[in-house]
Backbone as ProteinMPNN parsed JSONL, in Angstrom:
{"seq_chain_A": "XXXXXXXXXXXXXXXXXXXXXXXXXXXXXXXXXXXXXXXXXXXXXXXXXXXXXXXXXXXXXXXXXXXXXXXXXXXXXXXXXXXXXXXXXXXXXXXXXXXXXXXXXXXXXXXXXXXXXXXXXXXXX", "coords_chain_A": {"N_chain_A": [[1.5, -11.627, 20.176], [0.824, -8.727, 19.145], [-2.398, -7.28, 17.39], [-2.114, -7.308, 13.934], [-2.777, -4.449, 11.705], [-4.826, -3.514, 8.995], [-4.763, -1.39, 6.836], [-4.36, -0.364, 4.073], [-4.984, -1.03, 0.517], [-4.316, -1.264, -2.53], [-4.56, -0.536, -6.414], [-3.859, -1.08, -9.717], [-4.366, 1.339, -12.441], [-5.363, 2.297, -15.301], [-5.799, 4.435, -15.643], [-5.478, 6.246, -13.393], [-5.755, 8.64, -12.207], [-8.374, 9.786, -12.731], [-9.744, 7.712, -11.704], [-8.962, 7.884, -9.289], [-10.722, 9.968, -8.915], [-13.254, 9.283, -9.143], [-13.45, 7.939, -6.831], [-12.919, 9.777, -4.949], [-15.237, 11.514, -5.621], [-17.677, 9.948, -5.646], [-17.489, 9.067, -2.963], [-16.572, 10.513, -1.363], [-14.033, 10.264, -0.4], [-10.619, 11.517, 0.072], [-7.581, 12.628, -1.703], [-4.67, 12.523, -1.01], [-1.996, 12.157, -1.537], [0.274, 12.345, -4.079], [1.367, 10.904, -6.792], [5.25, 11.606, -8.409], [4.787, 10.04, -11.024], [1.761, 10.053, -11.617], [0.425, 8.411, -9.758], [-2.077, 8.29, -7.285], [-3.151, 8.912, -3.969], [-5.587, 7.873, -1.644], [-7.786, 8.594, 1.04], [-10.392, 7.474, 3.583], [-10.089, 8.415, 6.207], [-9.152, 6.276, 7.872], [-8.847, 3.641, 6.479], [-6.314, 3.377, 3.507], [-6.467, 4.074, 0.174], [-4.873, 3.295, -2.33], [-3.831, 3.925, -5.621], [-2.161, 2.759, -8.139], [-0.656, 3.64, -11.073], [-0.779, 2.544, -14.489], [2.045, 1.572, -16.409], [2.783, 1.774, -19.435], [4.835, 0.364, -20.21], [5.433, -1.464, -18.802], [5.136, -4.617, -16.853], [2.417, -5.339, -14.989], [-0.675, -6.198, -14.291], [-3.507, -4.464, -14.612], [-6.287, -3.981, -11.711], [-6.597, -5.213, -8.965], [-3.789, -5.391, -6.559], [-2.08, -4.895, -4.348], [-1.987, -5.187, -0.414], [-1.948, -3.676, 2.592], [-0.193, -3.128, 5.813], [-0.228, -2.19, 8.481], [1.916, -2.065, 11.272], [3.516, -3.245, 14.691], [5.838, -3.789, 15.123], [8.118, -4.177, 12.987], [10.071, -5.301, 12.521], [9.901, -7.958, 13.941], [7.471, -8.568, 12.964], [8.618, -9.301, 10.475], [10.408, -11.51, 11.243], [9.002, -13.175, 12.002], [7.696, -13.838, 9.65], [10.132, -15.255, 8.237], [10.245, -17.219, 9.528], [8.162, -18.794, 9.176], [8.583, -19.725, 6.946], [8.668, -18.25, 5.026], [9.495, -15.823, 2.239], [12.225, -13.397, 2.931], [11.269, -10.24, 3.587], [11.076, -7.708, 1.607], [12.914, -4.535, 1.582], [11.556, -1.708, 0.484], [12.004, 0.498, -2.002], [11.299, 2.969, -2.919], [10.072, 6.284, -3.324], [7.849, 6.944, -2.339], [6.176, 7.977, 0.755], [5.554, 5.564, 1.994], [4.941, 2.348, 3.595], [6.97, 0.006, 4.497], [7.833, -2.522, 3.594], [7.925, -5.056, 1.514], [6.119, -8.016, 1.423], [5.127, -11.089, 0.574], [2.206, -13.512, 0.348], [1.64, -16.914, 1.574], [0.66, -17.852, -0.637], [1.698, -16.002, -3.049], [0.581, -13.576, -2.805], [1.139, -10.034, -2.948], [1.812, -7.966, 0.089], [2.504, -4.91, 1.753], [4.599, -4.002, 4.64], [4.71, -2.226, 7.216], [5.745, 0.074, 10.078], [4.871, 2.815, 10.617], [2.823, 3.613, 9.26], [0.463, 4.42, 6.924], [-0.672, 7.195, 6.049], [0.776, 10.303, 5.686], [3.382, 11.438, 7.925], [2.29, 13.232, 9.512], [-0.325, 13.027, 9.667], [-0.735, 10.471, 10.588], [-3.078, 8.906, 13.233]], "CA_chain_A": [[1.787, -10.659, 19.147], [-0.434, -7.285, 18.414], [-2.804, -7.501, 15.99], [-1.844, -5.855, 12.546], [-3.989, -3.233, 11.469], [-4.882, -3.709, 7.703], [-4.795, 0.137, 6.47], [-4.017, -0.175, 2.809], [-5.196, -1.349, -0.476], [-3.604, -1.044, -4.083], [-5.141, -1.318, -7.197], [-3.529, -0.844, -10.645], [-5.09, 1.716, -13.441], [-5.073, 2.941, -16.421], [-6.261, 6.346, -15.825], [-4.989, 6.822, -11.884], [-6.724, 10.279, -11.982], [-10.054, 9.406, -13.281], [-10.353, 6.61, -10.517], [-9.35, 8.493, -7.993], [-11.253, 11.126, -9.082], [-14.099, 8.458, -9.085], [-13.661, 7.576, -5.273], [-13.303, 11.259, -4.074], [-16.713, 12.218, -5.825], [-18.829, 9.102, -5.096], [-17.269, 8.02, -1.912], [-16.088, 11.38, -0.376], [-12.743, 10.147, -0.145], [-9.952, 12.462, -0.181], [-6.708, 12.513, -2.308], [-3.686, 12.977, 0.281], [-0.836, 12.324, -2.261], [0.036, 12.505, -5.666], [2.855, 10.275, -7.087], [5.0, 12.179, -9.794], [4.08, 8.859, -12.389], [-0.033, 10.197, -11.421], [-0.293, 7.582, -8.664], [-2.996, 8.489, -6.289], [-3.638, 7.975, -2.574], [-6.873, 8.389, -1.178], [-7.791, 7.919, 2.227], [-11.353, 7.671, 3.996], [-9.152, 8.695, 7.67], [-9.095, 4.915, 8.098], [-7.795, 2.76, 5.319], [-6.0, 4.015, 2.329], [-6.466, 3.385, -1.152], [-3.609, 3.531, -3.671], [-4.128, 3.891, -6.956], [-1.215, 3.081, -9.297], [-0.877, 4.522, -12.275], [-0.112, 1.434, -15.125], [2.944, 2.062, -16.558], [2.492, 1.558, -20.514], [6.118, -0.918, -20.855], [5.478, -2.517, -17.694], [4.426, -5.878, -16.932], [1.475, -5.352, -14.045], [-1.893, -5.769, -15.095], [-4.901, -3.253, -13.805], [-7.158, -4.322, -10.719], [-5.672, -5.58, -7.636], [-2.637, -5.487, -6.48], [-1.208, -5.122, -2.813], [-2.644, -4.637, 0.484], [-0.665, -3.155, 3.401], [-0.692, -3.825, 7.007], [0.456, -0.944, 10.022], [2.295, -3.389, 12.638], [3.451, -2.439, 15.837], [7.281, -4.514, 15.446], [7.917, -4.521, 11.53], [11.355, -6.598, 12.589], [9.162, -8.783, 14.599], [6.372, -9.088, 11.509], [9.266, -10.165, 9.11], [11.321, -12.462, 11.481], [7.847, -14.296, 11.899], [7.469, -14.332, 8.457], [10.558, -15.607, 7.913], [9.951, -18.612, 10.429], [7.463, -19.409, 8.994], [8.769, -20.65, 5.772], [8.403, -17.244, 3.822], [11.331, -15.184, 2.207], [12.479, -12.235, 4.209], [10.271, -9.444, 2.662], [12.679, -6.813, 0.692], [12.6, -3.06, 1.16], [10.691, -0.994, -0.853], [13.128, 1.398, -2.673], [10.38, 4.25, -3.457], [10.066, 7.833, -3.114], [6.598, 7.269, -1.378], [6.254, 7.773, 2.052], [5.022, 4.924, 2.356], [5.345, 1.25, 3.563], [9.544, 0.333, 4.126], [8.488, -3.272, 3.403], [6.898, -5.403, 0.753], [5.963, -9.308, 1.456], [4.348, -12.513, 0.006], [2.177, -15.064, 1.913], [1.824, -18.381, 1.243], [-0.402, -17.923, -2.177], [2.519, -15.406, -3.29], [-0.105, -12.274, -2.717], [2.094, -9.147, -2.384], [1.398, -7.021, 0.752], [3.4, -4.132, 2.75], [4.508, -3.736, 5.617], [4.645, -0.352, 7.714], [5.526, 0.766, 10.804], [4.763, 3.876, 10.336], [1.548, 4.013, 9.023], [0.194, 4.773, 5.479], [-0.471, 8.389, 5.545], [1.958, 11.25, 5.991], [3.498, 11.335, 9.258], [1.567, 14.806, 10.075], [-1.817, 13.058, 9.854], [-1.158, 9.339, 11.398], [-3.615, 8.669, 14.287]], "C_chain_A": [[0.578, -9.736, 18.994], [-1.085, -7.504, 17.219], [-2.654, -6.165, 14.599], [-2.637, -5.148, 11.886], [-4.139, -3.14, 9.458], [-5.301, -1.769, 7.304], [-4.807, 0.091, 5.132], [-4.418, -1.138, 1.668], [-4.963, -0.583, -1.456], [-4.408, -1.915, -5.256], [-4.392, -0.623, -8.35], [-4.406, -0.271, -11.823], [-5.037, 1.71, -14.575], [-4.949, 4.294, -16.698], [-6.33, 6.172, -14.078], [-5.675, 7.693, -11.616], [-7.517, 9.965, -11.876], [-10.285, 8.717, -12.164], [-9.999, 6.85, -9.386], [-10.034, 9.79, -7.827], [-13.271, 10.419, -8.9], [-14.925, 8.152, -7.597], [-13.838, 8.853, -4.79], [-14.446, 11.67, -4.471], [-17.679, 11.476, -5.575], [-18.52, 8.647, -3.487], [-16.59, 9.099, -1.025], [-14.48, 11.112, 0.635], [-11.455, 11.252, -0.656], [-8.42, 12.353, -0.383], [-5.618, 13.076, -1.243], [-1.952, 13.017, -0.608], [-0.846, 11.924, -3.51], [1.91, 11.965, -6.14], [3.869, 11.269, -8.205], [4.37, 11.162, -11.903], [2.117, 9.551, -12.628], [-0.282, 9.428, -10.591], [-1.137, 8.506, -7.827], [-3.125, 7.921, -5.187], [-4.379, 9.233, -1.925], [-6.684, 7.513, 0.232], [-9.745, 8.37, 2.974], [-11.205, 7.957, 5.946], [-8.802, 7.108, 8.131], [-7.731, 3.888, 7.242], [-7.581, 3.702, 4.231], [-6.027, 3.352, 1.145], [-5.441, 3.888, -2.28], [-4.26, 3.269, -5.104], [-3.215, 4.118, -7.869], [-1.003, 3.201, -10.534], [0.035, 3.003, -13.062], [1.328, 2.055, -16.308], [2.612, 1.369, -18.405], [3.955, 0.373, -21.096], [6.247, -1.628, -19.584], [4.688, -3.66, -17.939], [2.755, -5.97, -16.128], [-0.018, -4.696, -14.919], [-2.923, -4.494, -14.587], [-5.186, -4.17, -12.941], [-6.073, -4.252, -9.313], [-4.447, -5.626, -7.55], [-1.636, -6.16, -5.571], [-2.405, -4.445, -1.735], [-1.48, -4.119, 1.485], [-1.352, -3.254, 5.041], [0.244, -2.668, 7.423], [1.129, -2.042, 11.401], [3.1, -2.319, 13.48], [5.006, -2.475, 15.882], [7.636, -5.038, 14.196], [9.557, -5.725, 11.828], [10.811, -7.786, 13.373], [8.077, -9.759, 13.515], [7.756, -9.673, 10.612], [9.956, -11.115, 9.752], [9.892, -13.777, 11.75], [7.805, -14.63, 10.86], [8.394, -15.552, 7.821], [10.422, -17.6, 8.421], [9.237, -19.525, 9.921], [7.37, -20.146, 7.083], [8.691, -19.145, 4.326], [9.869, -16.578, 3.49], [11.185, -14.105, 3.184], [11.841, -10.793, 2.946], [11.654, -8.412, 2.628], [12.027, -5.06, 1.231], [12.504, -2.205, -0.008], [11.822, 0.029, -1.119], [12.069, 2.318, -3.404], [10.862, 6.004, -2.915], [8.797, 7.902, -2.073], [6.836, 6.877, -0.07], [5.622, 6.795, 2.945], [5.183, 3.283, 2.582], [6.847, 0.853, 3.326], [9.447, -1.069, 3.984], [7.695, -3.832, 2.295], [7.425, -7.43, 0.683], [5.128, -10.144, 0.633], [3.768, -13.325, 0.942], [2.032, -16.053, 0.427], [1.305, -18.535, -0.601], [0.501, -17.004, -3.256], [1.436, -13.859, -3.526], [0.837, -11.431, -2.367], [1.074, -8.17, -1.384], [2.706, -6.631, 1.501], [3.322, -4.234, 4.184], [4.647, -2.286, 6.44], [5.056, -0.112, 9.348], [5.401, 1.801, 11.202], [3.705, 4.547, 9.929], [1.355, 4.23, 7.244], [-0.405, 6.089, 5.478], [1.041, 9.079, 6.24], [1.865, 11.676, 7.806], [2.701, 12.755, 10.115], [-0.093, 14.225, 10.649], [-2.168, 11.586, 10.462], [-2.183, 9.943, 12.829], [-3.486, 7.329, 15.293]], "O_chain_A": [[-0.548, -10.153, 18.723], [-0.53, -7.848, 16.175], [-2.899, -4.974, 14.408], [-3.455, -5.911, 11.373], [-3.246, -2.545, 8.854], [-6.31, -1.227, 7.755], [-5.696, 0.894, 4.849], [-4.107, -2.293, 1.96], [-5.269, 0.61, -1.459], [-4.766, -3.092, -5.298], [-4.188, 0.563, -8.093], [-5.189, -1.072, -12.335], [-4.418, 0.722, -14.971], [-4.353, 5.003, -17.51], [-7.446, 5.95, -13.608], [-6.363, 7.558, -10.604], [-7.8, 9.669, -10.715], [-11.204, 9.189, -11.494], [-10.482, 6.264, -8.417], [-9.954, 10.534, -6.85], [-14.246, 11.107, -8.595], [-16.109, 8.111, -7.261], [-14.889, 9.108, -4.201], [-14.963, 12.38, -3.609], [-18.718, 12.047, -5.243], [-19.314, 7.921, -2.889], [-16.047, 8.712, 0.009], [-14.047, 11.515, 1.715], [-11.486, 11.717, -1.796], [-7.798, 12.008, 0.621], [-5.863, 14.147, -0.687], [-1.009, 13.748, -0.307], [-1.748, 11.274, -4.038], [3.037, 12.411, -5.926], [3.129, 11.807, -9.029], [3.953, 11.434, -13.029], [1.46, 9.442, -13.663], [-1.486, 9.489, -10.343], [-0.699, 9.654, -7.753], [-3.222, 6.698, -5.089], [-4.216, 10.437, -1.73], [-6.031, 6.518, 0.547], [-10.21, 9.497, 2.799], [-12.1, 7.708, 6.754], [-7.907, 7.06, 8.975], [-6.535, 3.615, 7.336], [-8.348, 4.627, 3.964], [-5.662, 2.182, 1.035], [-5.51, 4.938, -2.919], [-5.099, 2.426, -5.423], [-3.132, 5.193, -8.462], [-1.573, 2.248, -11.064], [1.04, 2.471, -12.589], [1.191, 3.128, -16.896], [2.109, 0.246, -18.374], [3.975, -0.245, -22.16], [7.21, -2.37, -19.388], [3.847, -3.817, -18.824], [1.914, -6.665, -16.698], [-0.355, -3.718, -15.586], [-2.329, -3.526, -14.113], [-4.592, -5.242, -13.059], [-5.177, -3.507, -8.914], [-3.856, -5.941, -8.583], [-0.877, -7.126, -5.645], [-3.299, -3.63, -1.964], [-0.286, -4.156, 1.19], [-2.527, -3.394, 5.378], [1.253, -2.306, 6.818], [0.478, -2.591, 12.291], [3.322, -1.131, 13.244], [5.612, -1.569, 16.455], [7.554, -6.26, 14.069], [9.808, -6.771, 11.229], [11.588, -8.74, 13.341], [7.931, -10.968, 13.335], [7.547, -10.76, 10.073], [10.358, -11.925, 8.917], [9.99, -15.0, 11.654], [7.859, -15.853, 10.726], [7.948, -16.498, 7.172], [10.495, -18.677, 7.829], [9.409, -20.739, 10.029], [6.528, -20.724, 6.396], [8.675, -19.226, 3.098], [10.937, -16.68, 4.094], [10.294, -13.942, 4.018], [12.084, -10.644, 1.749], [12.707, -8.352, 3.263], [10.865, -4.657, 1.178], [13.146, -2.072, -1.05], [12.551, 0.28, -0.16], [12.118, 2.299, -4.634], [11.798, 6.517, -2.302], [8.727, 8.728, -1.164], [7.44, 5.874, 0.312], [5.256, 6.932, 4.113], [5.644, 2.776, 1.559], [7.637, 1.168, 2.436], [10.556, -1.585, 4.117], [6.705, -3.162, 2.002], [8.424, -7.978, 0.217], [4.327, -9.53, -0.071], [4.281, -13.79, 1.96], [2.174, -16.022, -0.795], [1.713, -19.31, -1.466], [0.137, -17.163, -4.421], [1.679, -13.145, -4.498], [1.559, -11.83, -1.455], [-0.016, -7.713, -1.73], [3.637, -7.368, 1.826], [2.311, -4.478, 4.842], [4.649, -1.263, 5.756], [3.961, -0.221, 9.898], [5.832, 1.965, 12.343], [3.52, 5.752, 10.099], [2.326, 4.137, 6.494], [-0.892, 6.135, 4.349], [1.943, 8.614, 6.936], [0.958, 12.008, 8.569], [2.753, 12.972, 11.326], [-0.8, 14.671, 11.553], [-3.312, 11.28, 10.799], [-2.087, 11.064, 13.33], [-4.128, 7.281, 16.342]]}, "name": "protein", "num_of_chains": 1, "seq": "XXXXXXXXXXXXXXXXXXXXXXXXXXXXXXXXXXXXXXXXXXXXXXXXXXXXXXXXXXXXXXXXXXXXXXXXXXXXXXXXXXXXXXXXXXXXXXXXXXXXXXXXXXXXXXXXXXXXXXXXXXXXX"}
């Protein structure tokens, strides 16, 4: 199997803007999309950083969240998963162009899956 390319990290805010306004001025990272909620995604051309905006009647706390993985055979990554004792990871039902799957491992950590990449298909490499 190919190894999966870890591209993505999610962290939950309060102020989405501000903290990605945080990373683009100390860390020269650059804002690539803009959710209409205020989510943020930054990217350093490498990995991307999400920044979701906390929803004030939602349940999800701030900090961490999800990570996301670029695979080469996303029906390949979930029928392993499944093999291996995990559920069958669900499709994401978003507007963002991003990630078509979202899994659990063993510890119930949520991460995406992608074949496709985590930026906009104009600027994958």
């Amino acid at each position: 199997m190919p190894t999966a390319k870890l591209r993505h990290l999610a962290f939950t805010a309060r102020d989405a803007v501000e903290l990605a306004h945080f990373y683009r001025d100390q860390f020269g990272m650059r804002i690539f999309h803009t959710d209409p909620d205020g989510s943020q995604f930054l990217t350093d051309g490498y990995i991307n950083l999400a920044i979701i905006q906390q929803a004030l009647d939602g349940d999800v706390p701030t900090g961490f969240n999800h990570f996301g993985f670029h695979v080469d055979d996303v029906e390949g990554a979930m029928t392993s998963l499944v093999e291996a004792g995990l559920p069958k990871p669900a499709s994401r039902h978003t507007t963002r162009p991003f990630a078509e799957y979202r899994a659990i491992d063993p510890e119930g950590n949520w991460f995406d899956l992608s074949g496709h990449g985590f930026l906009p298909s104009t600027e994958e490499h």
